[in-house]
N, C-alpha and C positions, 0 to 999 in steps of 0.2 A: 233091778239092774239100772245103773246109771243110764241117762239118755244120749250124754255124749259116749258111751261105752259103744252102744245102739250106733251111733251114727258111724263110728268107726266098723262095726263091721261089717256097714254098710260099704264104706270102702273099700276091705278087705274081698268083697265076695262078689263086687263089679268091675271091681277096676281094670279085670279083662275086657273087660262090655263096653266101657264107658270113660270117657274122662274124667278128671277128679271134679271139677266145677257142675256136670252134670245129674255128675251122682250126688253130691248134695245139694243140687235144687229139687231131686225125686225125694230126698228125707225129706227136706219141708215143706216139701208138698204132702207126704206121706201123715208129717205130725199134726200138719195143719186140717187135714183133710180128719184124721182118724182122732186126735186129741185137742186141737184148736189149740194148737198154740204156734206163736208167732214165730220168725224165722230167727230173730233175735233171741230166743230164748235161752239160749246155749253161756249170751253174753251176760244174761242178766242172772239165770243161775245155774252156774255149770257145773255143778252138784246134782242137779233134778234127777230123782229118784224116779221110775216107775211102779207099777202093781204088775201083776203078772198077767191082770186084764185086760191092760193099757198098753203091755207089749206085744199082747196076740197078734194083734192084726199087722202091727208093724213090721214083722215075721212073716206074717203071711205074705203083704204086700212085697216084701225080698224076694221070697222065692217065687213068685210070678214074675219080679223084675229080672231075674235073673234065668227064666224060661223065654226074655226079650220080649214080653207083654207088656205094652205101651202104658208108661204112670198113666194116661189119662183113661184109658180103659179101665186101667184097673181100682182107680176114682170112681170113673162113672161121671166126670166132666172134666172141662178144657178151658180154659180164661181164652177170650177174641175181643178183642177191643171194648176191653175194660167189663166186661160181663163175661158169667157164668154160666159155660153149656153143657149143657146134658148129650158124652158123647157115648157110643156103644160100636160094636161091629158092625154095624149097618151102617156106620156114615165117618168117610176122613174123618181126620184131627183135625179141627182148624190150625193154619198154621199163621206166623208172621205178615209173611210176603202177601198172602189174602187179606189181610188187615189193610196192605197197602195199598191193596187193589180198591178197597173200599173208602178209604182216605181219598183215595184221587176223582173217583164219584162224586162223595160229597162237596169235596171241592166245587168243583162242576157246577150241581145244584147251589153252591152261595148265588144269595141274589137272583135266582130264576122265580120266588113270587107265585109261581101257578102248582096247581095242580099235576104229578109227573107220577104216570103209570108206568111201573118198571117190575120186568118180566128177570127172575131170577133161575135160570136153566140149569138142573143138576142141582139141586138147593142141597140135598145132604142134612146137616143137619140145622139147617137153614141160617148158616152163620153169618152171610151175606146179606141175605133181604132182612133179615131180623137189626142188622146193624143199622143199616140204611133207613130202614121204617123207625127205630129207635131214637134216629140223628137229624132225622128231618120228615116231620110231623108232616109235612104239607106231600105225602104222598102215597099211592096207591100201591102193596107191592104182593106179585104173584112168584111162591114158588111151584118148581114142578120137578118130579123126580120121577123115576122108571120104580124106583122100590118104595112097596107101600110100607115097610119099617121106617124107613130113613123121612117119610113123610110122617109117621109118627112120632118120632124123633124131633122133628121142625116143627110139630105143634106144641109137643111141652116146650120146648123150647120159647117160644112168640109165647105159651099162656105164662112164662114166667118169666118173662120180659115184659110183659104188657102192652105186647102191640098186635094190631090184627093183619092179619097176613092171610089171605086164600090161596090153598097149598091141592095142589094137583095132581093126580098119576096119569102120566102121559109121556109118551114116546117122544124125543122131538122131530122124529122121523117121519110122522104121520098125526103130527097132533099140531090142531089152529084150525082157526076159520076167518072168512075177512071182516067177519067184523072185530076180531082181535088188533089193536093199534096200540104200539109202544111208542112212551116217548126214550126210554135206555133198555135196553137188553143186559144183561150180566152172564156169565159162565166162566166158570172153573173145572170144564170140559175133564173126562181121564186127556192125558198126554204122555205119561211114560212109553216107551217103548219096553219091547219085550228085551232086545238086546241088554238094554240099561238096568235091568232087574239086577244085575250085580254089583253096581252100582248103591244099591236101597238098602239102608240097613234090613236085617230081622224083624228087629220091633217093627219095619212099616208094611213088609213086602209078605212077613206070614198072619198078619192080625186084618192090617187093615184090609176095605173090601176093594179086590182086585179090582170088581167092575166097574170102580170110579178109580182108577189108577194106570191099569195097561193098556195099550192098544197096540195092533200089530203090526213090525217094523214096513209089512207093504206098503200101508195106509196108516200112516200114523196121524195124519191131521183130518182123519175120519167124521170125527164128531164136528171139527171145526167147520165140514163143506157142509154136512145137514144145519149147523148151528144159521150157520153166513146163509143157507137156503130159506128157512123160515124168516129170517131177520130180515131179507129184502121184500120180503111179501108180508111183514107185519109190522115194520118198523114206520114210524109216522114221517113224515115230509123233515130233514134235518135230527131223522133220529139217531142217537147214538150209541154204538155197541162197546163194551168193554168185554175184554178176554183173558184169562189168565194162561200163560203158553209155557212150553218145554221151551228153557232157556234156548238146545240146542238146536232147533227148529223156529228160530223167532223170525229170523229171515223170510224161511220157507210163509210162515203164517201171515208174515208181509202179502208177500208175494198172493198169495191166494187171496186175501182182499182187496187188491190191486185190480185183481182177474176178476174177481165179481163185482166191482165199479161202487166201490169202497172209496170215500175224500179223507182228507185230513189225517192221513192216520201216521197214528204216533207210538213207536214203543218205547217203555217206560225201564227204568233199571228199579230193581229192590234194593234194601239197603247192603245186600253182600254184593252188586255189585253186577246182579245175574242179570237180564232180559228176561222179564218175567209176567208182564203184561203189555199191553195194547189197548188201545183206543180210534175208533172211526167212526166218522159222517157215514149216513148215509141218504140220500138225495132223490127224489122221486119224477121232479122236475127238470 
């Protein structure tokens, strides 16, 4: 079968699901992933014949896409700032707006020169501290997860990146001791509310893992008052926290750093436009 035959009905069999531009970045990603070939291929020979070998899986990958099984699952990785992750059930997608989160980091560290130990919270599939450790050699970075998959996960991860990273299971509930001292904190905390699950497409709300995604509309900034809890008690003289928040709640997320004697702080727009991070001092003296 032709390959742009293939791509068509790829369209034909999503385009309830999915917009048109989407569903062909899932082809080639699909061909690229399953056949290595490039996205341009279609221009350069839009004859291309398959084997019957070569369109199995492409088939296959359809009908998983079309059960709303995330392309990156059904890969088995995720491009995050310019690198290749190994992603699965155990840990988010990396998405964009985290990129951005991590862009404004490193900014930060230009010109800082020393040595910066930075505690990465809810690592996942350690898309965060592996980026940061990647981009700026001159530091120390720990993640920590509650599931010891998703920490598996963030090891192949960092050995196929090449960087070193000590990755931990632990609560941030009950986990640190004082001699733990940050000079930045990170998290990408769950923030969904239960309400807003209608809200989520399929692909995220039945694949990915709830327990880095929901929390309960009583207490939705849950994780945030344990996160801000440890951060005051291990964060070093002028340390700094970054947070990734529910745009709708960015206020609120204000507001409770404010209450726990939080400076400087600043929230951040993503490129759609949302409130989607945050940034603060935090001060000892």
């Amino acid at each position: 079968m032709q390959l742009r035959a293939i791509r068509d009905i790829y369209r034909k069999e999503l385009e309830s699901l999915y917009p048109r531009e989407e569903i062909d970045s899932f082809f080639y990603l699909v061909i690229e992933h399953h056949l290595k070939l490039e996205r341009f291929v279609l221009v350069l020979q839009p004859d291309l014949h398959l084997t019957k070998e070569e369109e199995t899986p492409l088939f296959h990958s359809l009908a998983r896409l079309k059960a709303h099984e995330p392309v990156q699952y059904i890969l088995g990785e995720s491009f995050f700032y310019g690198m290749r992750f190994i992603v699965n059930p155990s840990v988010l997608i990396p998405r964009p707006e985290t990129e951005e989160l991590v862009s404004w980091i490193l900014k930060d560290l230009e010109g800082t020169g020393t040595s910066i130990n930075i505690l990465d919270i809810g690592t996942g599939s350690g898309c965060i501290g592996i980026s940061l450790a990647k981009n700026y050699k001159n530091c120390r970075v720990v993640g920590m997860d509650i599931s010891e998959e998703a920490l598996e996960t963030a090891r192949i991860n960092a050995k196929r990146q090449e960087v070193k990273i000590e990755f931990i299971k632990a609560d941030i509930r009950f986990w640190g001791t004082p001699a733990d001292r940050w000079d930045f904190i990170v998290s990408n905390p769950p923030y969904v509310r239960i309400s807003e699950k209608g809200e989520i497409r399929a692909n995220v709300k039945d694949f990915e893992p709830g327990v880095a995604l929901f929390v309960d509309d009583e207490d939705p900034l849950f994780y945030y008052r344990h996160i801000l809890s440890y951060a005051k008690e291990h964060l070093k003289n002028r340390g700094t926290i970054y947070l990734e928040v529910n745009q709708y709640l960015a206020e609120e997320t204000k507001e409770l750093l404010e209450i726990e004697k939080f400076s400087e702080i600043e929230l951040k727009k993503d490129f759609l436009g949302n409130t989607r991070m945050i940034r603060a001092l935090w001060s000892t003296i």
